[in-house]
VMD Tcl script that draws the C-alpha trace (Angstrom):
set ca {
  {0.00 0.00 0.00}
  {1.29 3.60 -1.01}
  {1.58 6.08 1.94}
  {-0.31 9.16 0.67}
  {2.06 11.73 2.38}
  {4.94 10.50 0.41}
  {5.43 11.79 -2.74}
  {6.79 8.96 -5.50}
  {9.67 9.55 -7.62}
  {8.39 11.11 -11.07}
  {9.89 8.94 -14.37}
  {11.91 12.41 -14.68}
  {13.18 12.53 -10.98}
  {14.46 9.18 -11.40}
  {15.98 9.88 -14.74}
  {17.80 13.41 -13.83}
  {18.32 11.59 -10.21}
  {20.12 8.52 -12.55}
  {22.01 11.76 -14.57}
  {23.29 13.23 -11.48}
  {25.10 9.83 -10.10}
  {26.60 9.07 -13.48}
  {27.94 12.37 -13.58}
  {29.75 12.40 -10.32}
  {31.07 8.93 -10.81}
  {32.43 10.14 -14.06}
  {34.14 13.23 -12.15}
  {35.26 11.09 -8.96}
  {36.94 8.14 -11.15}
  {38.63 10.26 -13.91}
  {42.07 8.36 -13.85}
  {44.36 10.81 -12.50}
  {48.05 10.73 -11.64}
  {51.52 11.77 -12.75}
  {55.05 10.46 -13.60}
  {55.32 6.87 -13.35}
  {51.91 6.88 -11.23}
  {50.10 8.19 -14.66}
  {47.19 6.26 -16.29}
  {48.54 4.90 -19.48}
  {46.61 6.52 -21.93}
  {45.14 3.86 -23.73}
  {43.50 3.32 -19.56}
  {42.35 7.08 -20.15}
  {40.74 6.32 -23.96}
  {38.59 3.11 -22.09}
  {37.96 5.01 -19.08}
  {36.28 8.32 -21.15}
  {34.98 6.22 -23.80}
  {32.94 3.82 -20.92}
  {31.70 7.36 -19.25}
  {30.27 8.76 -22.61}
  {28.43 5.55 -23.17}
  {27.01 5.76 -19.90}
  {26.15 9.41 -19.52}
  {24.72 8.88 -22.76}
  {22.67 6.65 -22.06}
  {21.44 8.42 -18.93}
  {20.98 11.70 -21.07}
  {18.77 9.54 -22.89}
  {16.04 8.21 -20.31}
  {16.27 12.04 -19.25}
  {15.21 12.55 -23.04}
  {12.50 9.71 -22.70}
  {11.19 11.02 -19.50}
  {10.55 14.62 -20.93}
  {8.90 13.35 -24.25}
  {6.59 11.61 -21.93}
  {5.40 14.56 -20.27}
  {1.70 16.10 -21.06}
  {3.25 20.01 -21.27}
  {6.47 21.98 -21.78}
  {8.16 21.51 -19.08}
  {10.61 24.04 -17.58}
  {12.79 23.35 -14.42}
  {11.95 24.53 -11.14}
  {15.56 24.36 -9.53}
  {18.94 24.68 -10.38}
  {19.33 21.26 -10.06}
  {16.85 20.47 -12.36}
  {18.00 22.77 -14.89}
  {21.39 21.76 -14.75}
  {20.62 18.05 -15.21}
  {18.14 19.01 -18.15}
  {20.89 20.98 -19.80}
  {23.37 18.32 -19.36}
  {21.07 15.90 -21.29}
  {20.50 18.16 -23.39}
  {24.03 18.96 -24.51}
  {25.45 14.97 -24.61}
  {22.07 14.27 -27.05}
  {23.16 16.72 -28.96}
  {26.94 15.82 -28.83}
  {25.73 12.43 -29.97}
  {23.54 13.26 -32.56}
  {26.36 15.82 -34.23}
  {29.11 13.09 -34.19}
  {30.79 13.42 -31.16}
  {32.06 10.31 -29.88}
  {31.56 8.02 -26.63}
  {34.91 8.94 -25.41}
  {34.35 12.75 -26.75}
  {31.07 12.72 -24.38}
  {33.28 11.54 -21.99}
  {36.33 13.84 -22.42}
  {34.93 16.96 -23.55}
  {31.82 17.68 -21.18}
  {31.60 17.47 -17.52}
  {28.74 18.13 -15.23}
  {29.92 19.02 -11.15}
  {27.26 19.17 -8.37}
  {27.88 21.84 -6.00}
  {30.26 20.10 -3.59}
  {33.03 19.01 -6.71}
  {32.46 22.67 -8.15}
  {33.21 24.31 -4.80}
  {36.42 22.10 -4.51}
  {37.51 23.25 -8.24}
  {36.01 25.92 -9.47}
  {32.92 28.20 -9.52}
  {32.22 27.79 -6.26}
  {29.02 25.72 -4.70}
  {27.00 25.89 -7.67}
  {26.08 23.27 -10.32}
  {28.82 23.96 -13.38}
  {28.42 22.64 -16.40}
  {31.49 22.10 -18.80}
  {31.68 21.85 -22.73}
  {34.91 22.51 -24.35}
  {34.63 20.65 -28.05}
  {33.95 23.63 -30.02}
  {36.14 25.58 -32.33}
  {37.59 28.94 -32.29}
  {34.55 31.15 -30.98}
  {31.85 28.39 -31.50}
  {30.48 28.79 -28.49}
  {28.84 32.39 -28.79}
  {27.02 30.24 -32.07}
  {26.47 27.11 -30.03}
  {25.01 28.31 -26.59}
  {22.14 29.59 -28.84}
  {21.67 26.72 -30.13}
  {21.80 24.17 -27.51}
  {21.28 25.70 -24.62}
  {17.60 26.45 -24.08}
  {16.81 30.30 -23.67}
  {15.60 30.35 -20.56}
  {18.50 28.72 -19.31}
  {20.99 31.16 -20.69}
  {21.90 34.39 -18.31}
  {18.79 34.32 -16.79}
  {17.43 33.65 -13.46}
  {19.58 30.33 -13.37}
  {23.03 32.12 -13.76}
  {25.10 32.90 -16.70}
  {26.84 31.93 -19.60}
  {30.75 31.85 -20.42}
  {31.82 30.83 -24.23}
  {34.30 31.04 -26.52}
  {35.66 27.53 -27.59}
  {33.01 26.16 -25.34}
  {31.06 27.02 -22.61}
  {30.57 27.12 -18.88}
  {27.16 27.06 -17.43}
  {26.90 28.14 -13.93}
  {23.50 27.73 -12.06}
  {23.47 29.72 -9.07}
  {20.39 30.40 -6.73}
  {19.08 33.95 -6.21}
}
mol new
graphics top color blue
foreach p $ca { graphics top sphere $p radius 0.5 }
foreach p [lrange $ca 0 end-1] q [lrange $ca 1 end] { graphics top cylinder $p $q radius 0.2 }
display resetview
């Protein structure tokens, strides 16, 4: 029997939810190291190729679970929006010819804890650094959403890429 005062996990909780664990696994076990202690590289190639696959297919179900909706949906949290524009970018990595271990190299989502330890402070950061010479003043129009781009989520970085930050008001 369902308890009524619980709310269940949406199909698009449990696919962004799904998103978000992929992503920090990716982050956590990047094979790191230096000197003798380094990764060979061919390690590197298996490692980022096995993470694009995976976030892939993640980005996917996110996909799915949006499709299935009744309405337009538009997130309500900056983890929400940061997960939906991660999908967002690696399905359209994949469908432009990027490979798995491109997906895996080239784009990297950090929750607020791995962001605060690295870079933008604790705030979800979003990574994509595939694109040529100034692409990414084309490309953020293009794959980023609108209403996700220097608005009430946070802002927008590019030049050969693009940094999302998503930063509560």
């Amino acid at each position: 029997m369902t308890d009524p005062e619980r709310h269940p996990m949406t199909d698009l909780e449990r696919a962004l939810t799904d998103l978000e664990t992929t992503a920090a696994e990716a982050w956590d076990n990047r094979p790191s190291g230096t000197g003798r202690n380094r990764p060979s590289y061919a390690d590197q190639n298996e490692h980022r190729t096995r993470t694009g696959e995976a976030l892939a297919r993640a980005a996917e179900a996110v996909e799915v679970a949006l499709g299935a909706l009744v309405a337009p949906h538009t997130p309500q949290t900056t983890w929400e929006a940061a997960l939906v524009a991660y999908a967002t970018l690696i399905r359209w990595m994949t469908a432009n010819g990027h490979s798995p271990r491109s997906v895996g190299w080239e784009t990297f989502l950090l929750n607020p804890e791995q962001s605060a330890n690295h870079y933008a402070g604790p705030h979800w950061h979003l990574c994509y650094e595939s694109g040529p010479s100034g692409w990414g003043d084309f490309g953020r129009s293009k794959v980023v959403p609108a209403e996700l781009r220097d608005g009430p989520w946070g802002y927008c970085e590019t030049y050969w890429g693009f940094d999302l930050i998503f930063v509560e008001d």
